[in-house]
FILOLUM-54126 format. One record per residue (C-alpha): x, y, z; chain; residue in one letter. Coordinates in pm, 1 decimal. Last residue first. Layout:
N
> x:y:z:chaine:residu
> X:Y:Z:A:A;
...
***
This chain:
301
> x:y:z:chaine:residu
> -2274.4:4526.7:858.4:A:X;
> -2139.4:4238.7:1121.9:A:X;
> -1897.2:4177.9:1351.7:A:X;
> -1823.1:3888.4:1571.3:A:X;
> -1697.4:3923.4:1963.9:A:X;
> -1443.5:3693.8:1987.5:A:X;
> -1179.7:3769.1:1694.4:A:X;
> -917.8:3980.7:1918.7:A:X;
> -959.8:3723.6:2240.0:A:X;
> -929.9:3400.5:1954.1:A:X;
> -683.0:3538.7:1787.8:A:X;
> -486.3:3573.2:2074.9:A:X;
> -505.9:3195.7:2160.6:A:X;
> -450.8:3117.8:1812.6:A:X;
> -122.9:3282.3:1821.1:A:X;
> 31.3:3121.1:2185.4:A:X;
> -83.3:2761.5:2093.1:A:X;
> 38.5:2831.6:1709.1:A:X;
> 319.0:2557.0:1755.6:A:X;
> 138.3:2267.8:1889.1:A:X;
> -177.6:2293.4:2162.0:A:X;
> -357.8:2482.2:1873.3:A:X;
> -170.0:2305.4:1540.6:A:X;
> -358.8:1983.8:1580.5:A:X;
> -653.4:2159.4:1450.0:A:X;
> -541.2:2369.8:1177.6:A:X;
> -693.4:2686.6:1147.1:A:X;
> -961.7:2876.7:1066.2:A:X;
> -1103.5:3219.3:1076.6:A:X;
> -1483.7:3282.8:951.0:A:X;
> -1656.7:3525.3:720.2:A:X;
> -1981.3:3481.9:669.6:A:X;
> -2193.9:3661.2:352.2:A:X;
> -2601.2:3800.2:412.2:A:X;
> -2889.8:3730.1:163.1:A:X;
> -3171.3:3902.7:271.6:A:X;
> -3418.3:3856.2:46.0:A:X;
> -3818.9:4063.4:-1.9:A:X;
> -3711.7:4434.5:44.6:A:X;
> -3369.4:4380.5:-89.3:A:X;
> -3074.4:4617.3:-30.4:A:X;
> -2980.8:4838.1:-320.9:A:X;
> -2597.3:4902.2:-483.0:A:X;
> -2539.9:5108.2:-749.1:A:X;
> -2390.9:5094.3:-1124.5:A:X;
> -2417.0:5343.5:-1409.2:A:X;
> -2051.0:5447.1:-1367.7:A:X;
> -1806.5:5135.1:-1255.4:A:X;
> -1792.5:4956.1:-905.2:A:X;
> -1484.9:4739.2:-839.0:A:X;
> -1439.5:5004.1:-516.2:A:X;
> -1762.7:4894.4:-347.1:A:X;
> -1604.4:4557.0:-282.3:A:X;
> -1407.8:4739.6:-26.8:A:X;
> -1690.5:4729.9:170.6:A:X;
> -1739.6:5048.8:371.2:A:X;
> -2080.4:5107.6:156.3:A:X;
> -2222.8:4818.4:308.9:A:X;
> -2442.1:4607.9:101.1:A:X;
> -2184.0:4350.8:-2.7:A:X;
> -2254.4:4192.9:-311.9:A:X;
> -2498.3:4042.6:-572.2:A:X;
> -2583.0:4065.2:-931.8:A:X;
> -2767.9:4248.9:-1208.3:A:X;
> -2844.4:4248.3:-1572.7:A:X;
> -2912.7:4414.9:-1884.1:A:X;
> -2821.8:4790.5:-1769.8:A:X;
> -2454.6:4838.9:-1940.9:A:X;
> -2326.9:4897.8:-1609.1:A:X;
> -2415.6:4514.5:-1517.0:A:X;
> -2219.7:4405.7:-1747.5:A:X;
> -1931.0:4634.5:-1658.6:A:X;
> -1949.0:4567.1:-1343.7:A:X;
> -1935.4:4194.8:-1333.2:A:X;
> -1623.2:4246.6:-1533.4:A:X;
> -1447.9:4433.9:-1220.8:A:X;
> -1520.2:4150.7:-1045.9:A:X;
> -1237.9:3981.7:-1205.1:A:X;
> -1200.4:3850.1:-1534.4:A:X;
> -1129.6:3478.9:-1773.6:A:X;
> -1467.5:3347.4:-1729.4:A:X;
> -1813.4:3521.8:-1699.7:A:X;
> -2142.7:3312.7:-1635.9:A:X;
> -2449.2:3506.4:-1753.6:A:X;
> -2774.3:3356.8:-1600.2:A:X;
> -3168.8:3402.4:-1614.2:A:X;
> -3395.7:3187.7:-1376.6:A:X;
> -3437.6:3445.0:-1110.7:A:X;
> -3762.1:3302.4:-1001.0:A:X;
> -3744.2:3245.3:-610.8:A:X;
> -3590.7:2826.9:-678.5:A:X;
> -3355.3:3037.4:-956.3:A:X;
> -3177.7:3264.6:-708.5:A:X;
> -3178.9:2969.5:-400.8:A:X;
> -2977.7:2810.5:-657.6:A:X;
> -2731.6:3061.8:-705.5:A:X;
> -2705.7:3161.1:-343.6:A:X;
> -2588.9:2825.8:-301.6:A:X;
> -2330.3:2885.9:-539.5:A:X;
> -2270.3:3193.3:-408.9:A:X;
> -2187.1:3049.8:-46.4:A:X;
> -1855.1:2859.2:-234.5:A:X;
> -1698.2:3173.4:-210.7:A:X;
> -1586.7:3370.9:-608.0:A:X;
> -1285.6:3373.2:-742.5:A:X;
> -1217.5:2994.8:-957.6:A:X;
> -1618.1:3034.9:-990.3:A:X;
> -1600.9:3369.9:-1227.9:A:X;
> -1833.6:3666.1:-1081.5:A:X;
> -2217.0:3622.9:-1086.8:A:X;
> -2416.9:3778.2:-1369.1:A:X;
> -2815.2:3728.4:-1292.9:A:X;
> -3024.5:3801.0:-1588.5:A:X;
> -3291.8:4048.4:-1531.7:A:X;
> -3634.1:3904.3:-1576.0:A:X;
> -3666.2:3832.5:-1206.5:A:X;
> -3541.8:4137.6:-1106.1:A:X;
> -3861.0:4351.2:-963.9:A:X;
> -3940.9:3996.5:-813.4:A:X;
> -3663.1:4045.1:-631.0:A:X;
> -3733.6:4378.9:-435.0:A:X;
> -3545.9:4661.2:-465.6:A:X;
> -3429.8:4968.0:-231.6:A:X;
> -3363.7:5321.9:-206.1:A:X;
> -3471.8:5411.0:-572.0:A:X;
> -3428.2:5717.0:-708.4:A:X;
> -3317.7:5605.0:-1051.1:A:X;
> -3328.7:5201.8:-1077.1:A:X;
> -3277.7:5139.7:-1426.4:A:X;
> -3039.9:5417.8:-1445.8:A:X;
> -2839.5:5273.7:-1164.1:A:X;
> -2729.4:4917.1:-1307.3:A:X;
> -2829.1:4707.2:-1033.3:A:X;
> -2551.3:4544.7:-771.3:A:X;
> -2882.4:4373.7:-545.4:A:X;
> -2767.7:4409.2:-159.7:A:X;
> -2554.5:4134.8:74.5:A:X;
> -2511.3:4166.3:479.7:A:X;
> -2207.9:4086.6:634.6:A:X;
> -2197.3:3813.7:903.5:A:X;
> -1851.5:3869.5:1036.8:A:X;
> -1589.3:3668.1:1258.3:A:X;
> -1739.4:3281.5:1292.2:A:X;
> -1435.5:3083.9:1461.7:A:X;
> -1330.0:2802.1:1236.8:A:X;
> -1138.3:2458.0:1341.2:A:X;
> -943.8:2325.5:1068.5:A:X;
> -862.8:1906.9:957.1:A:X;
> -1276.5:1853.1:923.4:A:X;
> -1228.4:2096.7:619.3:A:X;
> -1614.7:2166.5:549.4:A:X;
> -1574.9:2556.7:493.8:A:X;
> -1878.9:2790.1:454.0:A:X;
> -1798.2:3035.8:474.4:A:X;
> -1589.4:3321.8:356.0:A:X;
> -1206.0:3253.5:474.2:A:X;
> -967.9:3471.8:704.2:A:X;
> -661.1:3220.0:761.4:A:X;
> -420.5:3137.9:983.7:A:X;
> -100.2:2974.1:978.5:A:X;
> -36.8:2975.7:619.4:A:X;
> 195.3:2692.9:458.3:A:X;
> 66.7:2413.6:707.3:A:X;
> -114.9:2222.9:405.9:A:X;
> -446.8:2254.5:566.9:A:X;
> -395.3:2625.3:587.5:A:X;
> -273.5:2697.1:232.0:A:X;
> -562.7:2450.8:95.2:A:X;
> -785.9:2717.3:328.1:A:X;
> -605.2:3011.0:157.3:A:X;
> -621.6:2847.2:-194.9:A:X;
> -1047.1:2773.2:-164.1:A:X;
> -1093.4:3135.4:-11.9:A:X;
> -910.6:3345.8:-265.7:A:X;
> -524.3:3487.5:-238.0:A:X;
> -383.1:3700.2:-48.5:A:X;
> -88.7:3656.4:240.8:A:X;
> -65.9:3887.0:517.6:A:X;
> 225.1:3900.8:797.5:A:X;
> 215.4:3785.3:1133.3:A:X;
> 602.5:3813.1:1250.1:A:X;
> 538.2:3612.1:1569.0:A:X;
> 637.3:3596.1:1947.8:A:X;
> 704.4:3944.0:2070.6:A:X;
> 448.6:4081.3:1791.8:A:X;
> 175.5:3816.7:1960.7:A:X;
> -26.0:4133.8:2044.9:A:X;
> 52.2:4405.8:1741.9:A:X;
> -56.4:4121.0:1483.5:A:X;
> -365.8:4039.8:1627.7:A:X;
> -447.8:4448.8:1657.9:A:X;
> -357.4:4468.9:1274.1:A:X;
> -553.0:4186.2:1225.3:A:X;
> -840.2:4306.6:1451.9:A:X;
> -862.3:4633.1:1228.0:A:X;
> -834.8:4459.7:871.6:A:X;
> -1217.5:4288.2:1005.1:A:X;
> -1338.8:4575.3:1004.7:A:X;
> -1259.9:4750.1:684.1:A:X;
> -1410.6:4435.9:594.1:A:X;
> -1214.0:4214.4:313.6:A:X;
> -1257.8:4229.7:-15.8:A:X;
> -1065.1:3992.1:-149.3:A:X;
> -928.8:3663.1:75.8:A:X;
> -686.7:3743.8:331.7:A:X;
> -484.3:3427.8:450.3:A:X;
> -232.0:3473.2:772.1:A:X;
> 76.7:3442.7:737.9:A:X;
> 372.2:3335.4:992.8:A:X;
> 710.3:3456.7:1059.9:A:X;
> 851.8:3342.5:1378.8:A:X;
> 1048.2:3434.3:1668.4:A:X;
> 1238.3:3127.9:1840.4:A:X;
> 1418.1:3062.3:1536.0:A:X;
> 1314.1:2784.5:1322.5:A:X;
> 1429.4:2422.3:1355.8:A:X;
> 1108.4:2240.1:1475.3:A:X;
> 851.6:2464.8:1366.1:A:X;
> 1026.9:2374.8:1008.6:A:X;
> 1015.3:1991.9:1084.4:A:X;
> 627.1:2059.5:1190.3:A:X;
> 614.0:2246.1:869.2:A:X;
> 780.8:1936.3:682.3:A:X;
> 576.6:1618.4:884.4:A:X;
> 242.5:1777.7:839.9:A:X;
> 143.9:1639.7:529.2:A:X;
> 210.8:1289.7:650.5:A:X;
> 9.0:1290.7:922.1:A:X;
> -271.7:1478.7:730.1:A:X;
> -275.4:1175.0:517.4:A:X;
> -281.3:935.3:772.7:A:X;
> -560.2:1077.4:983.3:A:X;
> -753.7:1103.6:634.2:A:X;
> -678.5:733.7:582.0:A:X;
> -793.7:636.3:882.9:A:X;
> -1100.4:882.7:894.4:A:X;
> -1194.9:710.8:566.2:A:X;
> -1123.2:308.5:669.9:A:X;
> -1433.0:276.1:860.6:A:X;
> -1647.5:386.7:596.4:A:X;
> -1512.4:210.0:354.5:A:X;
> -1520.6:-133.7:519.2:A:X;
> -1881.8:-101.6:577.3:A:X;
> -1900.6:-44.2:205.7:A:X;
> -1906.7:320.0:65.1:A:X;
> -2136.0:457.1:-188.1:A:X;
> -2123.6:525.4:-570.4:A:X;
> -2404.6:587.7:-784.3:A:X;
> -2569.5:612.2:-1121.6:A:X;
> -2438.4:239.9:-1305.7:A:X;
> -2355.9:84.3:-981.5:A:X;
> -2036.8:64.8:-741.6:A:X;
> -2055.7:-41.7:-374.3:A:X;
> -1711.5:77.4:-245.0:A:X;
> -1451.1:-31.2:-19.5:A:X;
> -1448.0:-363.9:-134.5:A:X;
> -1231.8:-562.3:139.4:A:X;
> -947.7:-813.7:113.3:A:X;
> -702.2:-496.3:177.2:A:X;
> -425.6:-580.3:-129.5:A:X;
> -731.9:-674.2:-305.1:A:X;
> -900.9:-327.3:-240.5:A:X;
> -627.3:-112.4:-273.0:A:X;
> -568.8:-282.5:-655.5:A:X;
> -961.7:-185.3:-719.3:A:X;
> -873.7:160.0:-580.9:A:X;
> -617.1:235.9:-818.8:A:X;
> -791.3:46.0:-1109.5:A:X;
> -1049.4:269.3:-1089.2:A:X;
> -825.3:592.7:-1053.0:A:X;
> -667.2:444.9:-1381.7:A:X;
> -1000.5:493.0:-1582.8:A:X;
> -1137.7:817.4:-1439.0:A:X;
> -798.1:992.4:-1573.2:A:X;
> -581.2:1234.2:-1357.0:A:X;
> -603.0:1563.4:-1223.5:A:X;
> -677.3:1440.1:-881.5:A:X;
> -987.9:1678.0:-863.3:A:X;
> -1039.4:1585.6:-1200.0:A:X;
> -1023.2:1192.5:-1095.2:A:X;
> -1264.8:1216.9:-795.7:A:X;
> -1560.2:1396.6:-1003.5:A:X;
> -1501.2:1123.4:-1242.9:A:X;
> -1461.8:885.0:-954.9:A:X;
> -1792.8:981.6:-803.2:A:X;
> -1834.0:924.0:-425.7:A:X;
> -1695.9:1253.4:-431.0:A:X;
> -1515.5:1240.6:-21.4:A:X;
> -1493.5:866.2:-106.3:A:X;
> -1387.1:914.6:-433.1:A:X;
> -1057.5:1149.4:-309.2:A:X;
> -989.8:1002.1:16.1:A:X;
> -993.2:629.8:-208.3:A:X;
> -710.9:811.2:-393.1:A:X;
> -448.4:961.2:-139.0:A:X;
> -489.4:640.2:56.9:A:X;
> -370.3:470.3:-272.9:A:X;
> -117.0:754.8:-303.5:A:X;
> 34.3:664.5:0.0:A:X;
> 104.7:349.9:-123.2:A:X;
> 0.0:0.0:0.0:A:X;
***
């Protein structure tokens, strides 16, 4: 048994669809198979019940999982725990901003970073919410700021900010106007930003869209938000973002573009921290412990 064999039945079992599996694994469905059929002989166990439409785990499957995950994370650990090991007493750590982050919220990471200065170098690291939590679970960012929701059973998470979420409307259309309802934009196409930037919560808040009758979509590739403006300035569509005027989301905004809260949605963003679980009694005891004092009362906007 390999480590990538443990790497591989993580990887269907958490899909329970090898095709889904193998592009997360960036390899082809047809090997994968074979993977975790030559896992299962070498184990005398099927791990998986395999039919035409689905894929589920055996008994044996199931207990195996938090095994192999255990494993895994084992293993991944061993060079920043090596690297804890041999650094100077003071250390340099990073902590994940994803875009757009609350006024707010940039506050209690400057006052995180004046605390523990004695300790740690906290420095800031960009990047969007599904590479800073990969950067977390890996052990190359300490901490992270992350929009939620996050199903890493590796990172604890500490809720920080609920921000609340208005219609992005192109202003002509909605002269004078204070608010919106969504019926109003029904017939409007919605224009969300690419996936590869954008939190795993607008997906749901895609298909809530369409089960309340905003049926219409544009799906941009290849730009930033910046191109969800200017689709939206041109008055054929709208989309969705942070309500409060402090946001620095609001600075993507182009001519001919406002944002309105709802009358009949409230749609509303979390932000969380997280970080590695068997890194709190390890080598971020002393940082997570004043995160958690400057992080404990949540925001919100």
């Amino acid at each position: 048994m390999e480590m990538l064999h443990l790497r591989y039945f993580v990887a269907v079992a958490e899909e329970l669809n090898f095709s889904a599996a193998a592009r997360k694994l960036h390899m082809a469905a047809s090997p994968l198979s074979q993977r975790i059929k030559d896992l299962e002989h070498e184990l005398g166990q099927q791990l998986f019940d395999r039919s035409t439409h689905h894929v589920t785990l055996t008994a044996a499957g199931t207990a195996l999982l938090p095994l192999a995950r255990d494993v895994l994370e084992q293993v991944g650990a061993i060079p920043w725990k090596l690297e804890e090991a041999t650094k100077p007493q003071r250390s340099t750590v990073f902590l994940g901003m994803p875009a757009g982050v609350h006024p707010g919220l940039r506050e209690r990471v400057h006052a995180l970073a004046e605390r523990v200065k004695a300790r740690y170098e906290l420095k800031r690291w960009p990047g969007t919410t599904a590479d800073l939590v990969q950067g977390v679970h890996e052990g190359k960012l300490a901490l992270t700021l992350a929009r939620l929701p996050i199903t890493d059973p590796a990172l604890e998470q500490l809720p920080v900010m609920s921000e609340r979420l208005g219609a992005v409307v192109p202003a002509d259309r909605f002269a004078g106007r204070d608010s919106v309802s969504l019926a109003e934009l029904t017939e409007f196409p919605y224009v969300a930003s690419p996936g590869e930037i954008t939190p795993a919560y607008f997906d749901q808040l895609d298909h809530q869209l369409s089960e309340l009758g905003v049926k219409k979509r544009i799906r941009l590739t290849n730009t930033g938000y910046s191109g969800t403006s200017e689709i939206i300035s041109s008055g054929e569509a709208f989309s969705i973002s942070m309500l409060d005027a402090k946001s620095p989301m609001h600075g993507y905004r182009i001519d001919n573009v406002i944002v309105l809260p709802f009358t009949d949605f409230r749609p509303q963003l979390d932000t969380g921290l997280l970080w590695r679980r068997d890194r709190t009694d390890g080598d971020l005891h002393d940082l997570v412990e004043a995160a958690k004092e400057v992080f404990k009362e949540p925001l919100s906007s």
